[in-house]
N, C-alpha and C positions, 0 to 999 in steps of 0.2 A: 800550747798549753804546758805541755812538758817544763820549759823553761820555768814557766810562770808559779809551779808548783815547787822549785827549787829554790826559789826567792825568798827571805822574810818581807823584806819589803819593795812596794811597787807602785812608780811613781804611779798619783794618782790626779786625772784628767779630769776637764770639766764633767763629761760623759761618766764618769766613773762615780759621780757626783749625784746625775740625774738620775745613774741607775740607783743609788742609795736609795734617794728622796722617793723611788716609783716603788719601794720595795724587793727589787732584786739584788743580786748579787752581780755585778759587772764582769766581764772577761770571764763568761762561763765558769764562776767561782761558787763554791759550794758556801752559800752562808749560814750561818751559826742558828742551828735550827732550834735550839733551847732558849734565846736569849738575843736581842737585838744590839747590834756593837755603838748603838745612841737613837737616843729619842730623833722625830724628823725633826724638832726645834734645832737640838745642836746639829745634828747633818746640816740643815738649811745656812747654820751659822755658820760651821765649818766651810760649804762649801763659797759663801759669800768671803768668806775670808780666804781661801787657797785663789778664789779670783781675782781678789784685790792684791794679793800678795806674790801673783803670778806674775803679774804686770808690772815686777820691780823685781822680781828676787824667785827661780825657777831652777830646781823643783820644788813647790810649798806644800806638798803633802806627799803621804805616801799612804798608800793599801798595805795590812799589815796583814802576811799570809801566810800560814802553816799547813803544810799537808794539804794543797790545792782549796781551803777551806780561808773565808775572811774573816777574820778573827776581830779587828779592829784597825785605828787611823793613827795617823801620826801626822802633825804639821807643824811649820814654819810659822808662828803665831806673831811674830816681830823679826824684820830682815834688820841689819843695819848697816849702815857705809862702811863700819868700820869693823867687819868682820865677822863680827858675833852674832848668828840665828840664834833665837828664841823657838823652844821646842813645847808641843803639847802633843800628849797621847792617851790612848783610852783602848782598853779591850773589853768586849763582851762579858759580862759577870762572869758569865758559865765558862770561860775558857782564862778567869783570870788564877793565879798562882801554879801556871803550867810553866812559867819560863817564859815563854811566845814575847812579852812586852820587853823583857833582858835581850832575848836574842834579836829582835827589831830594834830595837834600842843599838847593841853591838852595831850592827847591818849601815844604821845611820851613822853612828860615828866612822864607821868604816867608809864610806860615802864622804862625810864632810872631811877629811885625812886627804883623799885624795882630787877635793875641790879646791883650789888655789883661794878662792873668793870666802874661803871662811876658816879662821883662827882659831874660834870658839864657840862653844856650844854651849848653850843655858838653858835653865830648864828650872821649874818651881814645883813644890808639892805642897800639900797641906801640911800640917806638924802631927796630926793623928794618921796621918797615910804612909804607913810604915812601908807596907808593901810597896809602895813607887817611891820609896826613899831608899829600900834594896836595890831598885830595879839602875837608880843610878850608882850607887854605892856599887855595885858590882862592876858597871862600864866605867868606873874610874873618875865620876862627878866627882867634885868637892861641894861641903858646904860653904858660901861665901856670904851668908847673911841671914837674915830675915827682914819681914815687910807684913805691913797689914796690908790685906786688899778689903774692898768694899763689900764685896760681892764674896769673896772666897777665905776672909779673916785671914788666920796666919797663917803666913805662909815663910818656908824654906827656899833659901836662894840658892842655886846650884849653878857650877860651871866645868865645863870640861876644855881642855886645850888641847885645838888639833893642828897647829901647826907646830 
């Protein structure tokens, strides 16, 4: 556990998944006792997607952890042939504007740097989501567009290059 408390981020298993959906905290990890790091709808979607996305492109999520404590998620939302993961993440209300999401953030590009199988890293946020428009503007995203989506309106297109 030592290790695991040293981590921001930690590749996260199927198992890591069911413990979500059951209400615990996985790998004896202290969860966010003010505040749930996602509804079970997105856990359940989350984790139907890090499985489908396993099975092409590994590792697709990661446990996002501060001070032995799970703070929130990070995954792989779109692998592609040609380099570039597609990134989504989320922290617990109660532990958001501590940094944790920047310094997970960091942890993963540091990760994909020294993965051969990935160039670039992308990532989107709403236009009113200042804070996770920080969160990449610090790790060194660019803005490379916008897009409406259906479901989530406008959105900012971001990318970072790790090779």
């Amino acid at each position: 556990m030592h290790d695991v408390e040293k981590k921001m981020i930690i590749e996260a298993t199927a198992h890591d998944f069911d413990a979500l959906l059951e209400g615990t905290a996985p790998r004896n990890l202290r969860p966010v006792a003010d505040s749930a790091i996602a509804s079970p709808d997105v856990l359940r979607m989350l984790a139907d997607l890090a499985g489908n996305i396993r099975a092409m492109f590994a590792p697709a999520a990661w446990l996002i952890v501060e001070d032995g404590e799970l703070v929130g998620l990070c995954s792989v939302v779109r692998p592609s042939s040609d380099g570039e993961i597609h990134i989504g993440y989320g922290v617990a209300p109660s532990r958001q504007g501590r940094g944790a999401t920047t310094r997970a953030i960091a942890d993963l590009l540091a990760w994909a740097r020294a993965d051969p199988r990935v160039q670039l890293v992308s990532a989107e946020t709403g236009v009113d989501n200042i804070a996770s428009q920080r969160v990449l503007e610090r790790n060194g995203f660019v803005q490379t567009g916008e897009r409406v989506d259906e479901e989530d309106g406008q959105l900012i297109c971001w990318q970072a290059i790790t090779a």
